[in-house]
C-alpha positions as CSV (number, residue, x, y, z in Angstrom):
1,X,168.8,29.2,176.1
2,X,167.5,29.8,180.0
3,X,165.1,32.2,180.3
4,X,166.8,35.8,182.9
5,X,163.4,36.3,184.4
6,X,160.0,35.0,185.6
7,X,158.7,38.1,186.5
8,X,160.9,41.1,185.5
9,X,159.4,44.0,187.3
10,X,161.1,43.8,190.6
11,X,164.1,41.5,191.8
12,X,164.2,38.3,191.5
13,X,165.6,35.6,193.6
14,X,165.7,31.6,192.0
15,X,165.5,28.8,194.7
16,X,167.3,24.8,194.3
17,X,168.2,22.1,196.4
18,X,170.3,19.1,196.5
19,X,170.1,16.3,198.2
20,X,166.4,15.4,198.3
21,X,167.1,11.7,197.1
22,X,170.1,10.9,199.8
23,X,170.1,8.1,202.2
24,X,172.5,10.5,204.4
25,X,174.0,13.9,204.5
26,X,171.7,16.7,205.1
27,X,169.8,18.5,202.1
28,X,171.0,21.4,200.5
29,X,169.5,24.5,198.9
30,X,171.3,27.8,197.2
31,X,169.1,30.8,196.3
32,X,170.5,33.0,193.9
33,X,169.9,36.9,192.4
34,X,171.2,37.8,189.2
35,X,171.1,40.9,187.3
36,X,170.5,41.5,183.6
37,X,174.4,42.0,183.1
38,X,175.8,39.1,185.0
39,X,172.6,36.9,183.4
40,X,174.0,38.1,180.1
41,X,177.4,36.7,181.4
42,X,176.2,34.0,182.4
43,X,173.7,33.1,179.7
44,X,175.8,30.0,177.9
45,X,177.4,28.6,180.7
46,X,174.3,28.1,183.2
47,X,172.1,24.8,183.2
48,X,170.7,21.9,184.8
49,X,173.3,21.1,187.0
50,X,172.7,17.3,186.6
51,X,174.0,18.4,183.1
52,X,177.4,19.7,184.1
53,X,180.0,16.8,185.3
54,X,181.5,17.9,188.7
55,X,184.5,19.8,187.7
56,X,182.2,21.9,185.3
57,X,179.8,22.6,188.2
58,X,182.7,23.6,190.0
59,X,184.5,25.8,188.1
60,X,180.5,27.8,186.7
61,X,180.0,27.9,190.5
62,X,183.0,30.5,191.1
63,X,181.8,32.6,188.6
64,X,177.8,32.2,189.7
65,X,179.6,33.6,193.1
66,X,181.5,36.1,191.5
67,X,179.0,37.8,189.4
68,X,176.1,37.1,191.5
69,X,174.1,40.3,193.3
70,X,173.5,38.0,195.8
71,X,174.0,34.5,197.0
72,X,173.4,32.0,199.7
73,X,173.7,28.3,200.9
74,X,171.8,27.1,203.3
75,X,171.5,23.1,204.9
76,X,169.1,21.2,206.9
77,X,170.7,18.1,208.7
78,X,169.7,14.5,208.9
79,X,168.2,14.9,212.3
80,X,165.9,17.6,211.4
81,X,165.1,15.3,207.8
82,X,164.5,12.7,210.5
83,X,162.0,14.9,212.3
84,X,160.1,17.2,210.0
85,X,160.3,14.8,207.0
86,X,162.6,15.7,203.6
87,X,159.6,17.5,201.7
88,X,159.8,20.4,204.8
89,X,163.2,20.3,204.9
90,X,163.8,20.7,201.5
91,X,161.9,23.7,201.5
92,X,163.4,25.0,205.0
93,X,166.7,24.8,203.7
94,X,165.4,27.3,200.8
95,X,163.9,29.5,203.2
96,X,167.0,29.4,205.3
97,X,168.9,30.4,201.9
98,X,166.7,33.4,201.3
99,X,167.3,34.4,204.9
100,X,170.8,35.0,204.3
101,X,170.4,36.8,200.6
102,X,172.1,40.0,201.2
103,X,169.6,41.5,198.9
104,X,165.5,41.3,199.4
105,X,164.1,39.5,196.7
106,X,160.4,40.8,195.3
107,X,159.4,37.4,193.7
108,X,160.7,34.1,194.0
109,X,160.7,31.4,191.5
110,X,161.3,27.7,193.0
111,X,162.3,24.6,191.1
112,X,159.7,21.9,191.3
113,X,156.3,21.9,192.7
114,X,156.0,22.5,196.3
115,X,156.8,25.4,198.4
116,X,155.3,27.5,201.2
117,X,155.1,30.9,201.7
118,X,157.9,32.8,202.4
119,X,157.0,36.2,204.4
120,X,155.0,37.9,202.3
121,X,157.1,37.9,199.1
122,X,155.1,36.3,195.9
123,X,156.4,32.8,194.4
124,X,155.9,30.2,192.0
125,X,157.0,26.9,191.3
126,X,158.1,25.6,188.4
127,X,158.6,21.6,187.6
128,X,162.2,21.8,185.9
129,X,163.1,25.2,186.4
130,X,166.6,24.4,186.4
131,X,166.2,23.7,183.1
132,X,164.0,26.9,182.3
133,X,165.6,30.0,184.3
134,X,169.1,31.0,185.1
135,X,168.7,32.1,188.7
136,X,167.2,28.6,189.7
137,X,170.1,26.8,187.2
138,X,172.8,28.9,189.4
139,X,171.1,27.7,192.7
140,X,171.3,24.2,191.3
141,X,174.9,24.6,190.7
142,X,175.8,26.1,194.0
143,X,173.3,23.7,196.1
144,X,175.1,20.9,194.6
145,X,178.4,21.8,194.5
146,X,178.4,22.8,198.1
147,X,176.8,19.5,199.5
148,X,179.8,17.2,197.3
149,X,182.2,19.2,199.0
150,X,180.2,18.3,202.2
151,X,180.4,15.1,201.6
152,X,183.6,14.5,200.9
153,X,184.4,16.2,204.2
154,X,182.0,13.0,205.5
155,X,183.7,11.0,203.7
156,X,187.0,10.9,205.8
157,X,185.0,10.1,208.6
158,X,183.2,7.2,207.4
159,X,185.1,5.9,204.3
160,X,183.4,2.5,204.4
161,X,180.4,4.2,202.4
162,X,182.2,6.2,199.9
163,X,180.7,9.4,199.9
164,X,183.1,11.1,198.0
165,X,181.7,9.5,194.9
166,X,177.9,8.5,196.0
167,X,177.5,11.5,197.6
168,X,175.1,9.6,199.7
169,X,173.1,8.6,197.2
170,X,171.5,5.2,197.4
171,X,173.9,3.3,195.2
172,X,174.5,-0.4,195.3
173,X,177.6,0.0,197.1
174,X,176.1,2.4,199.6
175,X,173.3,0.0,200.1
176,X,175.8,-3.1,200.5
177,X,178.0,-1.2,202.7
178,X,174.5,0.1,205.2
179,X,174.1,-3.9,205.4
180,X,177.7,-4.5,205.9
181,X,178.3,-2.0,208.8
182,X,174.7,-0.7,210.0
183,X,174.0,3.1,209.6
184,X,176.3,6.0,210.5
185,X,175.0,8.9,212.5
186,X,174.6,10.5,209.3
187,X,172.2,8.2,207.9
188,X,168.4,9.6,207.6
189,X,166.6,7.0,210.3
190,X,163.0,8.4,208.6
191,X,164.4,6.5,205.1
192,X,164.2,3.0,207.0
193,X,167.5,2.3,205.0
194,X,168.2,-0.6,206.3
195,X,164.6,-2.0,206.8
196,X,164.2,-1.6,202.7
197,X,167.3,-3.4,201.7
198,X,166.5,-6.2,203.8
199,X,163.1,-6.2,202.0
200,X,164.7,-6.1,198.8
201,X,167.2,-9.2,199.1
């Protein structure tokens, strides 16, 4: 069972993205408040979303943003992956995400390893947190779910790559189809997509 709380003396906001490993599409991140009711609500269905097949993460996401105190999406695009590199905007995209909380968070608890400061508010990392703590488990979810669905909407524009079920990750097909029909102006240029595969043949 997830863990409600990191620190439990003050409110607590968790902090995912989604996205990180993509050849296109932007990154995603979700942060997420619970309470100690809605954790309690929450407790068996929350995990790793990697854990959950799609129509499970969407189905726990409506009822993350139901009994949520608070929640937010945030994204930062392949042109700003392009020019701050994905590590930054990875963790812009969470700070973009606790900009929009409509609740101030005391502490902050971030799944994996790196993370900057975020006005003045105390954090910590923690490497799989999204398999330790339901607040970062719910951000997970709704980080996720959100950039699929973003992706999909992709999709229709540029079906050659078949977003809607890579999602933009670097699957074989993706990779033959970036050497079949050169990058889309969704691709991340700072991955050197197509410079790898050639490599790799």
């Amino acid at each position: 069972m997830l863990k409600s709380y990191y620190s439990d003396d003050c409110v607590e906001a968790g902090c995912d993205e989604a996205g990180r490993g993509c050849l296109a599409g932007p990154v995603y991140a979700a942060s997420v408040i619970l309470s100690e009711k809605n954790s309690a609500s929450l407790s068996n269905l929350l995990k790793d979303s990697k854990k959950l097949t799609p129509s499970q993460r969407l189905e726990i996401a409506d009822i993350i943003k139901l009994e949520a105190v608070s929640w937010s999406v945030a994204a930062v695009d392949n042109n700003e992956i392009d020019r701050i590199n994905i590590l930054n905007a990875s963790i812009l995209a969470m700070h973009r995400a606790l900009d929009k909380l409509s609740v101030e968070p005391g502490h902050i608890i971030v799944d994996g390893n790196c993370f900057k400061p975020y006005m003045d508010k105390p954090y910590k990392c923690i490497v799989k947190g999204d398999d330790k703590f339901m607040s970062i488990a719910a951000a997970s979810i709704i980080a996720k779910t959100c950039r699929d669905q973003h992706m999909i909407f992709l999709h229709k524009k540029y079906p050659q790559y078949r977003w809607d079920i890579n999602k933009g990750y670097p699957t074989k097909h993706h990779r033959e189809m970036v050497l079949m029909h050169g990058l889309s102006p969704y691709h991340r240029r700072s991955f050197k997509v197509k410079e790898q595969l050639k490599l790799s043949l």
